[in-house]
KOLVOFI-670351 format. One line per field, with one value per atom (N, C-alpha, C, O, CB): residue in three letters; atom name; x, y, z. Coordinates in steps of 0.02 Angstrom, whole numbers, m for minus. Glycine has a CB too. Example, Ala and Ser with C-alpha at 12.3 -4.5 7.8 and 13.67 -1.06 7.14 Angstrom:
2
aa = ala ala ala ala ala ser ser ser ser ser
at = N CA C O CB N CA C O CB
u = 660 615 660 712 565 642 684 645 670 704
v = m284 m225 m165 m166 m224 m112 m53 2 57 m30
w = 390 390 390 423 452 354 357 394 402 286
***
This chain:
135
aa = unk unk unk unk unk unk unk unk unk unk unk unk unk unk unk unk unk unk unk unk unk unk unk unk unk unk unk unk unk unk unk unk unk unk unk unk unk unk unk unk unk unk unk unk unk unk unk unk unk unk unk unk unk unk unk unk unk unk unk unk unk unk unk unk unk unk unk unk unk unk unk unk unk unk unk unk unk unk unk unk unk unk unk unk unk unk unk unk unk unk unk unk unk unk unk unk unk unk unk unk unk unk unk unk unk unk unk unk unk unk unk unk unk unk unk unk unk unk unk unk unk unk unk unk unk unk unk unk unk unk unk unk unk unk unk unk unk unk unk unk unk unk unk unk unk unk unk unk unk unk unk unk unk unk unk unk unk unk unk unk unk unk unk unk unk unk unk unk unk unk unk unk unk unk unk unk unk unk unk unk unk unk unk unk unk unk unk unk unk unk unk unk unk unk unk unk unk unk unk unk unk unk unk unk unk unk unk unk unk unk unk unk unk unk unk unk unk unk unk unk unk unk unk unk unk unk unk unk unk unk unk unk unk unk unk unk unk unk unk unk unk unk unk unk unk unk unk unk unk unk unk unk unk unk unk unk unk unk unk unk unk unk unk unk unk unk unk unk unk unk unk unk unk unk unk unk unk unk unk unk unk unk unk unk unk unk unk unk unk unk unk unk unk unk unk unk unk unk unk unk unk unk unk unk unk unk unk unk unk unk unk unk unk unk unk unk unk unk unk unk unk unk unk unk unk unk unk unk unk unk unk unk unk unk unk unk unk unk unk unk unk unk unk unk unk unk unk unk unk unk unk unk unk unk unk unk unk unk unk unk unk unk unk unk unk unk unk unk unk unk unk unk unk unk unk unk unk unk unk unk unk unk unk unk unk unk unk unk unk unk unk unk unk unk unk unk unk unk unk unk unk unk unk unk unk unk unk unk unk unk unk unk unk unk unk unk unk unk unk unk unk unk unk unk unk unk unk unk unk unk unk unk unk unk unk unk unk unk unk unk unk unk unk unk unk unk unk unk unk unk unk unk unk unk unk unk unk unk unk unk unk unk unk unk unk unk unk unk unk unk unk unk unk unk unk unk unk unk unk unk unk unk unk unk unk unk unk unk unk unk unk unk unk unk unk unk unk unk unk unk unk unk unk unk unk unk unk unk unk unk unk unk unk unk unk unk unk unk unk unk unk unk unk unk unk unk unk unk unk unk unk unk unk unk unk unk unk unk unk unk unk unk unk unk unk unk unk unk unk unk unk unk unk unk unk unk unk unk unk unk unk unk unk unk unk unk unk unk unk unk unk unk unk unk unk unk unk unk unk unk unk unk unk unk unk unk unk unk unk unk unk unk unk unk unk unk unk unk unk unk unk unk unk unk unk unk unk unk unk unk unk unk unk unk unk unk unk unk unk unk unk unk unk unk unk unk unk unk unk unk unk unk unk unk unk unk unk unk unk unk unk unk unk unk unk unk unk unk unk unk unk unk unk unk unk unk unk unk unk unk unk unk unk unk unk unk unk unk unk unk unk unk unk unk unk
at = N CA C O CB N CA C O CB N CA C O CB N CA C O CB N CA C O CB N CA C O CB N CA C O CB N CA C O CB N CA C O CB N CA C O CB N CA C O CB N CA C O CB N CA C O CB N CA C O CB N CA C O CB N CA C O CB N CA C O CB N CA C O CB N CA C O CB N CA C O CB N CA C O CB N CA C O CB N CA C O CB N CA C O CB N CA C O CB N CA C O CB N CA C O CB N CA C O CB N CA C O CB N CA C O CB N CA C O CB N CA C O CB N CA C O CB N CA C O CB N CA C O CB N CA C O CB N CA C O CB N CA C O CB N CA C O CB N CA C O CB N CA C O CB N CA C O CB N CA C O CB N CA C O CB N CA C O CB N CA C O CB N CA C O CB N CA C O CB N CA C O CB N CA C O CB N CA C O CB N CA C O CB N CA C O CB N CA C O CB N CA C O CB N CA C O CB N CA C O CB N CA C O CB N CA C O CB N CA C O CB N CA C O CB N CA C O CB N CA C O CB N CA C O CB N CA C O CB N CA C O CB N CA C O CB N CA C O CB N CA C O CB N CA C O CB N CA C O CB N CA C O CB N CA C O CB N CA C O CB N CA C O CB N CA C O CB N CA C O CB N CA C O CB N CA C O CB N CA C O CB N CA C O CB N CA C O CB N CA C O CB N CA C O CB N CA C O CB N CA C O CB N CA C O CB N CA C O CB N CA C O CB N CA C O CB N CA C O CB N CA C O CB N CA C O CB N CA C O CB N CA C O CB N CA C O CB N CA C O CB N CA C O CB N CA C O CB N CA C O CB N CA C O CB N CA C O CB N CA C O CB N CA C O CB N CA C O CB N CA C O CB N CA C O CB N CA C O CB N CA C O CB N CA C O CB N CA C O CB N CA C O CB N CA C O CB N CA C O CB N CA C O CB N CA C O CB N CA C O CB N CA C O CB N CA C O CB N CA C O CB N CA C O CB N CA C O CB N CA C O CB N CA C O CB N CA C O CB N CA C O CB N CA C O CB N CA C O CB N CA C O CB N CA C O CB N CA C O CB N CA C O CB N CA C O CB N CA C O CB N CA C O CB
u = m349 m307 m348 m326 m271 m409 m455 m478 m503 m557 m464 m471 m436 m451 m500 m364 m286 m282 m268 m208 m303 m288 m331 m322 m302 m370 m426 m377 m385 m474 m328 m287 m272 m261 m222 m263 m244 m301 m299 m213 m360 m375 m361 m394 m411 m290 m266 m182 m166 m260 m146 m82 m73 m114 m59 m32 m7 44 63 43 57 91 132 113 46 183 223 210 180 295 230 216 253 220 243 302 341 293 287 429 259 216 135 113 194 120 70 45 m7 37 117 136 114 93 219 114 93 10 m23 135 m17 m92 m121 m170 m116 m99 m144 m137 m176 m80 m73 m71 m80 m65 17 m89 m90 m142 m145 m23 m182 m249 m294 m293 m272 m350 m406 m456 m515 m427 m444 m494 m499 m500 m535 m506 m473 m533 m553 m379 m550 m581 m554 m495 m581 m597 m532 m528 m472 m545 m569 m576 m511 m480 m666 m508 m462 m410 m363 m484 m407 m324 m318 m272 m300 m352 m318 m324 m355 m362 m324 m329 m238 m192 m419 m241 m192 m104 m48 m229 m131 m93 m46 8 m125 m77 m81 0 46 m198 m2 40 105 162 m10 97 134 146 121 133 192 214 211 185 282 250 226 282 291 197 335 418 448 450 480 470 509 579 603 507 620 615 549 517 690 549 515 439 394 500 437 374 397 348 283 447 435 414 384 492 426 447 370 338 520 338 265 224 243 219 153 124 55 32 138 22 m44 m100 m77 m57 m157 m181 m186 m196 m251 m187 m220 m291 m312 m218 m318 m405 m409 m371 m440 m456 m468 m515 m506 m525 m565 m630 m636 m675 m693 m599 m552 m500 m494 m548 m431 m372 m372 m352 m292 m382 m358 m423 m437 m311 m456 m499 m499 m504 m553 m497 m494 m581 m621 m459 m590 m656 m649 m603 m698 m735 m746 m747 m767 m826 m730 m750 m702 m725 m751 m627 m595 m622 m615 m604 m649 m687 m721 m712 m726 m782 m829 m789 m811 m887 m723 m685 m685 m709 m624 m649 m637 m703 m700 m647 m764 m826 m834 m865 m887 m805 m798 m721 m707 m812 m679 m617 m597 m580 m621 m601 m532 m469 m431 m559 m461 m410 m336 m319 m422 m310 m224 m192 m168 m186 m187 m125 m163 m223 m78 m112 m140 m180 m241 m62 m151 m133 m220 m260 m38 m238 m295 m348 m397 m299 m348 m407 m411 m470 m399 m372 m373 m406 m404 m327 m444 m479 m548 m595 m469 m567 m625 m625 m604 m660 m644 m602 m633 m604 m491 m697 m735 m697 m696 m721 m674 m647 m662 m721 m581 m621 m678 m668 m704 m648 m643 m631 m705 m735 m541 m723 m784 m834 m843 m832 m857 m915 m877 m912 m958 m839 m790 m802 m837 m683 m764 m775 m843 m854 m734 m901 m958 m999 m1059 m993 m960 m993 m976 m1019 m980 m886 m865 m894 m912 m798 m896 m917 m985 m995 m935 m1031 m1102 m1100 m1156 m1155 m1055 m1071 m1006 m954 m1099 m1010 m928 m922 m868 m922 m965 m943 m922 m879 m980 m959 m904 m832 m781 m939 m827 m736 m715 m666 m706 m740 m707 m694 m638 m767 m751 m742 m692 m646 m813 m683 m660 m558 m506 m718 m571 m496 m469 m415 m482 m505 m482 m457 m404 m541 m496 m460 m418 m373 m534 m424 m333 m286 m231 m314 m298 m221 m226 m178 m200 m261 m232 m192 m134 m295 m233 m188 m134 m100 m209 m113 m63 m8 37 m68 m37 11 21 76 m10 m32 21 57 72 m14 79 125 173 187 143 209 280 338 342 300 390 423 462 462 431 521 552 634 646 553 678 723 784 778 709 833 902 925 937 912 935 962 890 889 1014 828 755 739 699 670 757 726 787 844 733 760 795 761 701 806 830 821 847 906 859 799 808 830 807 754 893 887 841 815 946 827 758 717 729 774 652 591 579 552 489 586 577 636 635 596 671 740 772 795 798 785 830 879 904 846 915 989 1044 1101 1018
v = 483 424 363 317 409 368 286 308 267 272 378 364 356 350 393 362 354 278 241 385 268 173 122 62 134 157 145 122 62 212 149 141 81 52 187 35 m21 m90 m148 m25 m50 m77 m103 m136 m65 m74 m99 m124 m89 m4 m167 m199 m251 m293 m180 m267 m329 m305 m248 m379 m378 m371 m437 m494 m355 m417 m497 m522 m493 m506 m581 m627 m597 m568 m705 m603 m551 m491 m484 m497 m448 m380 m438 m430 m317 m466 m494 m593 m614 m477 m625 m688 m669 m716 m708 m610 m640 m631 m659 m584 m587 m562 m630 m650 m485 m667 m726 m803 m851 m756 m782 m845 m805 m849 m897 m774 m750 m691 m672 m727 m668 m602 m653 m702 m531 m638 m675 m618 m633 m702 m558 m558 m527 m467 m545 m614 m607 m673 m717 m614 m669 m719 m798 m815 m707 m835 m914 m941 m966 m987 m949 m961 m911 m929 m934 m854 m810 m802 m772 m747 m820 m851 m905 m913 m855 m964 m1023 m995 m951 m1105 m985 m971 m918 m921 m926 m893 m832 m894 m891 m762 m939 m972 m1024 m1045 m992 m1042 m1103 m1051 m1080 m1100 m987 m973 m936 m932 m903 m916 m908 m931 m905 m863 m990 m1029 m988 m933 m1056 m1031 m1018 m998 m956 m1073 m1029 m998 m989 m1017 m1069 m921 m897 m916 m950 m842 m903 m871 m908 m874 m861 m960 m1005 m956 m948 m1092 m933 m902 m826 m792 m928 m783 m725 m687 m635 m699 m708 m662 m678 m635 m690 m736 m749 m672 m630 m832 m668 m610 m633 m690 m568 m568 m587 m515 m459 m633 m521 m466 m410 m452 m482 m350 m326 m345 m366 m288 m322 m327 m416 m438 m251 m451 m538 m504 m525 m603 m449 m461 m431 m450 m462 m355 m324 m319 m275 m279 m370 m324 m283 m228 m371 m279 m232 m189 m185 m246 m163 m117 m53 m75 m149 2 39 56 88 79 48 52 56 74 m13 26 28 m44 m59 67 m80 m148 m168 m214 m196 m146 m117 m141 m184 m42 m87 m82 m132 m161 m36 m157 m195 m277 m314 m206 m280 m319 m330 m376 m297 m266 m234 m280 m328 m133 m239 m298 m356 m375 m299 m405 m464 m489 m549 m483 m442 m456 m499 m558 m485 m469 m486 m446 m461 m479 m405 m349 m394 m414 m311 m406 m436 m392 m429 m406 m336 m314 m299 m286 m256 m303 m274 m202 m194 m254 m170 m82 m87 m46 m50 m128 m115 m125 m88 m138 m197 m214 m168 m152 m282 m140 m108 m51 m7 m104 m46 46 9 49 91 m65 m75 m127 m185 m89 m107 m159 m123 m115 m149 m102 m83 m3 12 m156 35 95 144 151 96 183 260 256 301 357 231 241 191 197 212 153 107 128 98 108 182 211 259 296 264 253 294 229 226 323 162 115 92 66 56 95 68 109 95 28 191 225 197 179 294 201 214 150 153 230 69 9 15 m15 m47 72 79 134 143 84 184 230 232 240 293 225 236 307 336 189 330 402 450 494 429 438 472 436 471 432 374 357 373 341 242 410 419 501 526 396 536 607 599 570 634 605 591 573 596 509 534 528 561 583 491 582 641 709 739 659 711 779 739 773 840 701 691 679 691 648 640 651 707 721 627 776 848 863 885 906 847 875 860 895 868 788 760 824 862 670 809 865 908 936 890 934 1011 1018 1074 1073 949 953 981 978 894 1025 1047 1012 1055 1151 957 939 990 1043 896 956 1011 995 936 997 1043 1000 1049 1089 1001 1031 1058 1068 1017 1111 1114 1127 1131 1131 1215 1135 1166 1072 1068 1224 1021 946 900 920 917 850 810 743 731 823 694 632 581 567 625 561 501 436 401 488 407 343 305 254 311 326 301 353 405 280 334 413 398 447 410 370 377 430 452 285 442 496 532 506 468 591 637 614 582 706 624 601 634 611 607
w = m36 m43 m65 m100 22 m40 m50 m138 m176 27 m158 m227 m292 m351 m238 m242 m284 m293 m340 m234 m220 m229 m275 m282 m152 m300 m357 m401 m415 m388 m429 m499 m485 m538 m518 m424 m431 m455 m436 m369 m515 m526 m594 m634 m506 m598 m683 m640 m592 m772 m656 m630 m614 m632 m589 m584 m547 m473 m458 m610 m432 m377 m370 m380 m320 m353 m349 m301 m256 m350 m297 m241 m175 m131 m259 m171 m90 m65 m4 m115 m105 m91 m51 7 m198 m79 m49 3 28 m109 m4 34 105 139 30 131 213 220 264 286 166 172 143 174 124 92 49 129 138 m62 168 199 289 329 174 308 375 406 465 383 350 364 364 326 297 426 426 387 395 505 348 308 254 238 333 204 153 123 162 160 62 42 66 57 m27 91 75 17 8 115 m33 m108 m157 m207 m127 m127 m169 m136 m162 m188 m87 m63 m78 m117 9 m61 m105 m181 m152 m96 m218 m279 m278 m319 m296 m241 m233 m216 m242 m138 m165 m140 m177 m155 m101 m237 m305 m345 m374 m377 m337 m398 m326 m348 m479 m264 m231 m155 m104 m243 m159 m98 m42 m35 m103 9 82 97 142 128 59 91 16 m39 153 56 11 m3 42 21 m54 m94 m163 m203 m106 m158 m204 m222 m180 m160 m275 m315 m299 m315 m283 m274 m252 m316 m305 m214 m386 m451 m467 m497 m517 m448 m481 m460 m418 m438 m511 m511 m501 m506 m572 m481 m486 m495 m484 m415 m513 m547 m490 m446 m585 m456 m421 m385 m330 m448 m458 m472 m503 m546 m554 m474 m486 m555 m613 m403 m538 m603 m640 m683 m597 m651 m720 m745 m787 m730 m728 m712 m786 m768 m691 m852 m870 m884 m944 m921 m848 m854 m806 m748 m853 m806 m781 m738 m772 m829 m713 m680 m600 m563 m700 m585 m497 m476 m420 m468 m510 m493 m443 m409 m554 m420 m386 m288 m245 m418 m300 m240 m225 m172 m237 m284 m257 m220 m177 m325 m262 m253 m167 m134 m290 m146 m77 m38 0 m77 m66 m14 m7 42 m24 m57 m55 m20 m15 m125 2 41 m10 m5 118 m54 m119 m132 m177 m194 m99 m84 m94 m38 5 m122 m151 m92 m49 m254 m79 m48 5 6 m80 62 145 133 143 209 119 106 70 90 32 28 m8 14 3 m54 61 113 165 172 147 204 244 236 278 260 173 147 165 170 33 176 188 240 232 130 283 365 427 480 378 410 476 500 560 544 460 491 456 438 501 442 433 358 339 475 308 239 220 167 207 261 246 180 128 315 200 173 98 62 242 92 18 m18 m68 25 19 m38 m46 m100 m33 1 m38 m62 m67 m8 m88 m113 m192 m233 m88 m206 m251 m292 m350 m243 m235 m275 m331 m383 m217 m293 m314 m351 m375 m260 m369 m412 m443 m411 m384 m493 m539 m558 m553 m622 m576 m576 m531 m541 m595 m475 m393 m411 m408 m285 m426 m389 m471 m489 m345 m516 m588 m573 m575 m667 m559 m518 m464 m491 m483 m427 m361 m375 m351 m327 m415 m445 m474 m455 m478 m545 m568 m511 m499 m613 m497 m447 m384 m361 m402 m367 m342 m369 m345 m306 m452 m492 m490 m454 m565 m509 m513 m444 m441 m523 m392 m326 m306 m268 m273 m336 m320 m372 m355 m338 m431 m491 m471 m480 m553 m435 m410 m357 m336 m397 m322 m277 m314 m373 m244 m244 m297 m252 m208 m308 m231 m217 m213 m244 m239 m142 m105 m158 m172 3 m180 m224 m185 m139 m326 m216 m195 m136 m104 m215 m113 m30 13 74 m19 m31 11 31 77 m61 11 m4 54 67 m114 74 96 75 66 162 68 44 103 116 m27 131 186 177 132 215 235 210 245 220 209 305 358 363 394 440 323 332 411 436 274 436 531 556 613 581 525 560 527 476 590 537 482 477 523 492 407 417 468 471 351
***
């Protein structure tokens, strides 16, 4: 998973996906939250449609810079800081920051694994309206 979330080094995120992490995570750059803060307000609805890059130092490059981002707690979305936050994914991202070819390897073979999921379809599949409870 810490090498799927790599791809979010090419995109964007709207302001609603990331408003409580730029104004309420203590760890988070303060320079790149105020910076983050300038294009999306404090109350919503006001800026929810505004965007912002994933990645601050490639967004359109496909690379590791990603990560290195991560060490500087430049992470835009909760979900992204949280792969580098003192817990066990720690050491994936300051592998992948320092070697681009592990998190270029490493990806490649989880888009394949993901591909060969085979989803459950027809009467074998269920579609939830709360993934906490069967329908």
């Amino acid at each position: 998973m810490v090498a799927l979330s790599g791809a979010h080094t090419i995109g964007k995120a709207r302001c609603t996906t990331f408003r409580d992490r730029i104004y309420n995570e203590s760890n988070i750059d303060s320079s790149f939250a105020k910076q983050r803060q300038n294009k999306c307000p404090r109350k919503a609805p006001s800026g929810d449609n505004n965007v912002a890059d994933l990645d601050v130092t490639t967004p359109t490059k496909f690379d590791n810079l990603y990560f290195k981002n991560l060490l500087s707690q430049k992470g835009l979305l909760h979900s992204d800081q949280i792969l580098f936050n003192g817990g066990s994914t720690d050491s994936v991202v300051k592998r992948y920051s320092s070697k681009p070819s592990s998190f270029a390897e490493d990806f490649v073979k989880a888009m394949i694994k993901m591909g060969d999921i085979e989803p459950l379809t027809g009467s074998d599949g269920e579609i939830r309206k709360h993934c906490a409870k069967p329908n």
